[in-house]
Structure formats: structure tokens, C-alpha cells
C-alpha positions, 0 to 999 in steps of 0.5 A: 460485502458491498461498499456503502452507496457514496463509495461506490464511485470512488476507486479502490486503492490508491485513494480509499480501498476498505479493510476487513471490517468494512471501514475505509483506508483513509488516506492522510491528503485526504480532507473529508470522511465517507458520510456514514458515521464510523464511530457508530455502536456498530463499529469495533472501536479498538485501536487501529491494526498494525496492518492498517496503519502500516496499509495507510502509510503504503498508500501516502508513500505510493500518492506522493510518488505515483505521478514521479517522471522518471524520463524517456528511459524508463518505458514501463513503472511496476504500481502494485499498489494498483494491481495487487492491493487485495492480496497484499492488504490480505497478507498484512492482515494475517501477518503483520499483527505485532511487532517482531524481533526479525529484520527481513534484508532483501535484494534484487541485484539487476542486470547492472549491479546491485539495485543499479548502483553500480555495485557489481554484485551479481553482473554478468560480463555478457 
């Protein structure tokens, strides 16, 4: 579905990006709301999805750290935000709908030890 015409300049993520039902992601340093009227007889009036408001809380973290400068060593910054948004909010919109009684421990260990703070988890001697 096409966004409503005032949209249709402003970009997709990380600013305002739609969700399923076709109403905006609004972001929290936003101060105004697309003009057409959200709380219509149209609209699903329930209480906001988890997936939505956990989508909402992505892009507040991802604006307040977008334009960080992490100095001449660092060449490149991944922004998945930017490039991966469709099939990230499809993947919250399937799975995250409830809570869960699981907690997901992940690491990335890097070439210098665990998430490069020296811990020397997974380093190599080469």
C-alpha cells in the first residue's frame, strides 16, 4: 500500500517508516503527526503492539546515536536501522507479540577478545 501523499517525501526509517496497518512509526523527537487523522472509524484502535513500541524505542536509540563520531579508527559503521528495516520490523511483527519467560545471551567475540574489551575469549595468537 502507498503512503498517504504528505509521506511521501519524508524517508523510511529512521525518521517515520509505516507499520502493517499502515500507520506511522512515530519517532519520540518528533514534534508533529502526518495530517491525516489516525484515530479515524478506520483505525484499529487497540493498545499499541510490543513490536511496535519495542520498533519505536530502535529508532529513538538508533537517532540519539546515528551521527556519533567514533574517530579516524573507525572506517566503516554498520546502520541496520538504514538497510534492514523492512525485514527487521517483519521479524518483530511475527515474533515479538508477547512477553516471554526466555532471555537470549549472545556474543560476538571479535578478533580481540570479547566484544573488544580485551577479555581473551576466542583470540587468536596469530
Amino acid at each position: 500500500m502507498e503512503k498517504p501523499e504528505e509521506l511521501q517525501s519524508v524517508p523510511n526509517p529512521p525518521s517515520l517508516a509505516m507499520n502493517r496497518r499502515n500507520l506511522p512509526y512515530i519517532h519520540p523527537e518528533m514534534n508533529t503527526l502526518p495530517s491525516h487523522d489516525i484515530f479515524s472509524s478506520e483505525t484499529d484502535l487497540a493498545p499499541i503492539p510490543m513490536s511496535e513500541s519495542f520498533l519505536n524505542e530502535e529508532l529513538s536509540l538508533y537517532n540519539k546515536l546515528k551521527d556519533v563520531n567514533y574517530g579516524s579508527k573507525v572506517n566503516y559503521v554498520l546502520k541496520p536501522v538504514e538497510y534492514a528495516w523492512e525485514i527487521h520490523r517483519d521479524f518483530l511483527e511475527k515474533y515479538c507479540r508477547s512477553t516471554k519467560k526466555i532471555l537470549f545471551l549472545g556474543m560476538n567475540p571479535g578478533p580481540w577478545g570479547m566484544m573488544q574489551n580485551g577479555i581473551p575469549f576466542g583470540e587468536s595468537s596469530s
